[in-house]
C-alpha positions in Angstrom: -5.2 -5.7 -21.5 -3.2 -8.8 -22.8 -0.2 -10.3 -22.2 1.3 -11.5 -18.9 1.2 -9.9 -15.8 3.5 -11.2 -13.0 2.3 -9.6 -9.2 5.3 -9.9 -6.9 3.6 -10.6 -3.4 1.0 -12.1 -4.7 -0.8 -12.9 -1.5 -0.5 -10.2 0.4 -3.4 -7.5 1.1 -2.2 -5.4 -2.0 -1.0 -8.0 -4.0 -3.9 -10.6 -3.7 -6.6 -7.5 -4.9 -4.2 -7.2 -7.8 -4.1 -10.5 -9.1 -8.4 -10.8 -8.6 -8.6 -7.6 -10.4 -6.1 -8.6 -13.6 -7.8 -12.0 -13.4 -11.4 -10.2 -14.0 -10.2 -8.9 -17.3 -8.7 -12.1 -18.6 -5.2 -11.6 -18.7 -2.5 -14.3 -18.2 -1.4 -13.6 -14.3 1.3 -15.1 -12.2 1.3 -14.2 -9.0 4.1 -15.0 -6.9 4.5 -15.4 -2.9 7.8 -17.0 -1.3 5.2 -19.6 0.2 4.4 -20.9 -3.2 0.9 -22.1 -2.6 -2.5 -19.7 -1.6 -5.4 -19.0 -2.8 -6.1 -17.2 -5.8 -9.0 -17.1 -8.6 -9.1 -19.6 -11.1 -6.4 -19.9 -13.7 -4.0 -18.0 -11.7 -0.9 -19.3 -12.3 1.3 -19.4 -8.2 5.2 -19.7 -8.0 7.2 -19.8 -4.7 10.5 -17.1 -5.1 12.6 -15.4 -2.6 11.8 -11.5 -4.1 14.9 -10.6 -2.9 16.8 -13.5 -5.0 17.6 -11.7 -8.3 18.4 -15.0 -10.3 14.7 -16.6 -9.3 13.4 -13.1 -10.0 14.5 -13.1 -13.8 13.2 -16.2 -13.9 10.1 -15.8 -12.9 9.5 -12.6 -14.7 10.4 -14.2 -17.7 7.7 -13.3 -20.7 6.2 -10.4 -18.4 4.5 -7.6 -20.0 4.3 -6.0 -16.6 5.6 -6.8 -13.4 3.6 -5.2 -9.7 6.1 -4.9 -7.3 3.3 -5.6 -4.1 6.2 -7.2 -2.1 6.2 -6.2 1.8 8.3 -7.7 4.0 8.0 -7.3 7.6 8.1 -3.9 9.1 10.9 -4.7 11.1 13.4 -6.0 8.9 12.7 -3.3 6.1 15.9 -2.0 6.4 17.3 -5.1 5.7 15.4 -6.6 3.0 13.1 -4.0 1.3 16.6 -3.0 -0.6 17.5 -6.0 -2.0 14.0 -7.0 -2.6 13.5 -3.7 -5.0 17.0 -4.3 -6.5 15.9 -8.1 -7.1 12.6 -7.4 -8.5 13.9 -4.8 -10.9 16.4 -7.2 -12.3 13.4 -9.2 -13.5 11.4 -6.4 -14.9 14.6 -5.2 -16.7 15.6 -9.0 -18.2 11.4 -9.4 -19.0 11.4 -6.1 -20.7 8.2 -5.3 -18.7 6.8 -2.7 -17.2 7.1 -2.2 -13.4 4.3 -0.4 -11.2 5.4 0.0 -7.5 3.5 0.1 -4.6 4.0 2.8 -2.1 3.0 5.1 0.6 3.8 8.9 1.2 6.6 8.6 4.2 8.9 9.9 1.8 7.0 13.4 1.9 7.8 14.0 5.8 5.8 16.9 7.8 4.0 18.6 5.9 1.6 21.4 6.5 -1.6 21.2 3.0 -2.4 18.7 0.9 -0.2 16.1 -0.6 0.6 16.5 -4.0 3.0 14.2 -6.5 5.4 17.6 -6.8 5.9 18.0 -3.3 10.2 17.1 -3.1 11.0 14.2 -0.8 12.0 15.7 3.0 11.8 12.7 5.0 11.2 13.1 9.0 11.8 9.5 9.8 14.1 6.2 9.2 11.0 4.5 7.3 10.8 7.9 4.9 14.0 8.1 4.2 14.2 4.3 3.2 10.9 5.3 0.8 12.3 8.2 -0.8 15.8 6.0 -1.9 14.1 3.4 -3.1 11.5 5.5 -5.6 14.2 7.7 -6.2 16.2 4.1 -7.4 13.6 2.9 -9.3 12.9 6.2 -11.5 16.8 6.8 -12.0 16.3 3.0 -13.4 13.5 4.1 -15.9 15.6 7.8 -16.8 18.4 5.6 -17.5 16.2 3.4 -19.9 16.5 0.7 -18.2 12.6 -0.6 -17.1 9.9 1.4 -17.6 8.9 2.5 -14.3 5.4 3.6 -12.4 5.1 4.4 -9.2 1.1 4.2 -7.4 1.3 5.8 -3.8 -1.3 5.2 -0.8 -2.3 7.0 2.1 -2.7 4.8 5.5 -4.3 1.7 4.1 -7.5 0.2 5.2 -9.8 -2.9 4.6 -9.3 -6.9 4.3 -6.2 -8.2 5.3 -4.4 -4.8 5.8 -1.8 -4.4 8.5 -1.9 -0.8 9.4 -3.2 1.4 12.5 -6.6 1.5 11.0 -6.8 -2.6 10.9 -7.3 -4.9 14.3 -6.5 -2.1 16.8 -10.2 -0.2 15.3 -12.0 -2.7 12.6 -10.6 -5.7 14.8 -11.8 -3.4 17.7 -15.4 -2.5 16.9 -16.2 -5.8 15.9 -15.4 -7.4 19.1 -16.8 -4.6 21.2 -13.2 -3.2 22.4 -12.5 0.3 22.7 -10.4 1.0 19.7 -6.6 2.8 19.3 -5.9 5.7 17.3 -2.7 7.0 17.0 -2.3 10.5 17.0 -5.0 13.0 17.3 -8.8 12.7 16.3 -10.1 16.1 14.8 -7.4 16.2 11.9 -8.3 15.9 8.6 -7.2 13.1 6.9 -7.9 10.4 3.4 -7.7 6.7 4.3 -7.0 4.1 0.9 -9.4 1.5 0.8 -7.5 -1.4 -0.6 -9.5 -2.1 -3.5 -9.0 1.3 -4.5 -5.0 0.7 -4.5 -5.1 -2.1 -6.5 -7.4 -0.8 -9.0 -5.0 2.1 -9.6 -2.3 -0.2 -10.0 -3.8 -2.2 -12.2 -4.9 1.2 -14.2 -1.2 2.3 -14.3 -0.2 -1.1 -15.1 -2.5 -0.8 -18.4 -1.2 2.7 -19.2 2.5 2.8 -20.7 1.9 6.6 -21.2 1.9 6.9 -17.4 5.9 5.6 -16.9 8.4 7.6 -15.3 6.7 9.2 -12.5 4.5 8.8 -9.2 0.9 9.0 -8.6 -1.5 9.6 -5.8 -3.8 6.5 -5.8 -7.7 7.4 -5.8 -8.9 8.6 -2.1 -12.8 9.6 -0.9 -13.0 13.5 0.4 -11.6 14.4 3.2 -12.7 13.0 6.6 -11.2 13.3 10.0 -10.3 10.3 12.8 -13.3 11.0 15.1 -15.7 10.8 12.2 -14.0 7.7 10.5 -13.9 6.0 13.8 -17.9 7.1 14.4 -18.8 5.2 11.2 -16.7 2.1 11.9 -18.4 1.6 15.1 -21.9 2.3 13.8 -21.5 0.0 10.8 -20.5 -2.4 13.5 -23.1 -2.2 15.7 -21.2 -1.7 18.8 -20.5 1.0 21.9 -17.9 2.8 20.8 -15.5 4.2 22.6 -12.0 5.2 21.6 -8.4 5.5 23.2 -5.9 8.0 21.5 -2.2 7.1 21.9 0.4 10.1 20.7 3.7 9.8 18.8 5.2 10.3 22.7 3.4 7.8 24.0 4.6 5.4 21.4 8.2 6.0 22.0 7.8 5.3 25.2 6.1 2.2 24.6 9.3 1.0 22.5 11.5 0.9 25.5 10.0 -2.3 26.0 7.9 -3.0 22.9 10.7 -3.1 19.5 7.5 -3.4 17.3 6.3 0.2 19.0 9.6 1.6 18.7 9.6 0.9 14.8 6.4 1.9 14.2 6.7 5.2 16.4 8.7 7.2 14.1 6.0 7.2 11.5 2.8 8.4 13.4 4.0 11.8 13.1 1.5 11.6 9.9 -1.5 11.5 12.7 -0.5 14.5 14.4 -0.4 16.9 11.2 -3.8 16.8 8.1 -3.1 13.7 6.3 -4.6 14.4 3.0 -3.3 12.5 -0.3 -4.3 14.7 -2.8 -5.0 12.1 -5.7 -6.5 14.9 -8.4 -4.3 14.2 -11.0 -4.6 10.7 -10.9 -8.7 11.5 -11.4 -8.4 13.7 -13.9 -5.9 11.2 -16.1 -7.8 8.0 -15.3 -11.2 8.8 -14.3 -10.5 7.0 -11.1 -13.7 6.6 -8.9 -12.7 5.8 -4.9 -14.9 3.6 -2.9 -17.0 5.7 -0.1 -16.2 5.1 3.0 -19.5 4.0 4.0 -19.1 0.9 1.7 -15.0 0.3 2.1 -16.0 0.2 6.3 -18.7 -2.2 5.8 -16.6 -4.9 3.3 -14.0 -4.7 5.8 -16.1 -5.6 8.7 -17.6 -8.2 6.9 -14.0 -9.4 6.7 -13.5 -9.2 10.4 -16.6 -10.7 11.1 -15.6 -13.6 9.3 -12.5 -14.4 10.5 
């Protein structure tokens, strides 16, 4: 791997795992936050840009061989600035004549009733899914069109350090400081947590491969488990009683009459009341991708908790 390697969002959960990773192999990174200044491994090069400014964008793509698109802004204002964002960040790809590797998740799928596979045609079920499914659907009529070479990695619900998702403070957060933990939706499903490393390493894999352009891929997952069984081992790695409260997608709604962050998240936990299973088999078979256990992605990111 050479060249440089420019990670939009540089210090977010995804984002910051990229940058270590391509940093590990050597490569020229430039990781980019709107903050400017955080921590990253040495010879990291850090720039402060507004992602959704396509003018700094350009600019700070300039000389990229391939450009992560990690950005995430905050999950209420998606609607408003995960758009531009995209538009912004492709701009600089396309002027850099770099490669662009997308993170994403599987909202865009909607209910679904087996495994999911990369075929599977976008049938979104919420506001968040639809939103998903334009943008991909943006960024690959970009690379049909020739216009930015375009790869897109996609995650199940994400755990481990610094993750903000429903299996971060309200369980690891939870079982660390002896709380009964939250889960959303029902426990007996079936279902394939990402571990974050695991996300980055595939995007750093498909960042390396030009020959996998033009299309999406499931991100590396561990087999199948199910809530009560994930929740079991975060609270044994821990240490702690555990003990467990389940909150449904009704629940949650109501919750949003008075709670806007519960309202915007309640559209999406329809994905805990059906088997949640990323099927990430052709990614395997491609890349050889090997995903962390769970046993070993639960105790790094109690370790994290613990420290903090």
């Amino acid at each position: 791997m050479t060249g440089t390697h420019v990670v939009i969002g540089g210090s977010g959960a995804s984002g910051s795992v990229v940058v270590r990773l391509l940093a590990e192999r050597g490569v020229h990174v430039r990781a980019i936050s709107r903050g400017g200044a955080f921590s990253v491994p040495p010879g990291v090069e850090t720039v402060g840009a507004d992602a959704t400014n396509a003018d700094r964008m350009r600019e700070v793509c300039d000389g990229a061989d391939v450009v992560y698109h990690c950005a995430m802004p905050p999950f209420a204002r998606w609607r408003a600035l995960f758009p531009p964002m995209t538009d912004a960040i492709l701009a600089g790809a396309e002027a850099a004549g770099a490669r662009l590797v997308f993170a994403d998740d599987t909202w865009m799928y909607g209910a679904v009733d087996g495994p999911m596979t990369e075929d599977l045609p976008s049938r979104p079920v919420s506001n968040r899914g639809v939103l998903r499914a334009w943008l991909a659907e943006k960024l690959l009529r970009a690379h049909d069109q020739g216009r930015v070479a375009v790869t897109i990695a996609r995650a199940g619900e994400l755990y481990g350090p610094s993750v903000e998702s429903v299996l971060a403070k309200g369980l690891f957060g939870a079982a660390v400081a002896g709380r009964p933990a939250r889960w959303f939706g029902r426990l007996d499903l079936p279902l394939t947590p990402t571990y974050i490393e695991d996300f980055g390493q595939a995007m750093v894999t498909l960042g390396e491969r030009s020959d996998a352009a033009g299309r999406a891929w499931h991100v590396p997952t561990a087999p199948p488990t199910t809530g009560r069984e994930f929740v079991r081992a975060v609270f044994d790695a821990a240490g702690t009683t555990r003990r467990v409260v389940t909150v449904s997608s009704r629940t949650a709604r109501v919750l949003g009459l008075v709670s806007p962050l519960a309202r915007e998240g309640a559209e999406i936990l329809y994905q805990f009341e059906q088997p949640f299973i990323v099927d990430s088999s052709d990614f395997t078979r491609s890349f050889n991708g090997n995903p962390t256990s769970y046993q070993d992605g639960i105790r790094a990111t109690l370790d994290w908790y613990r420290a903090r």
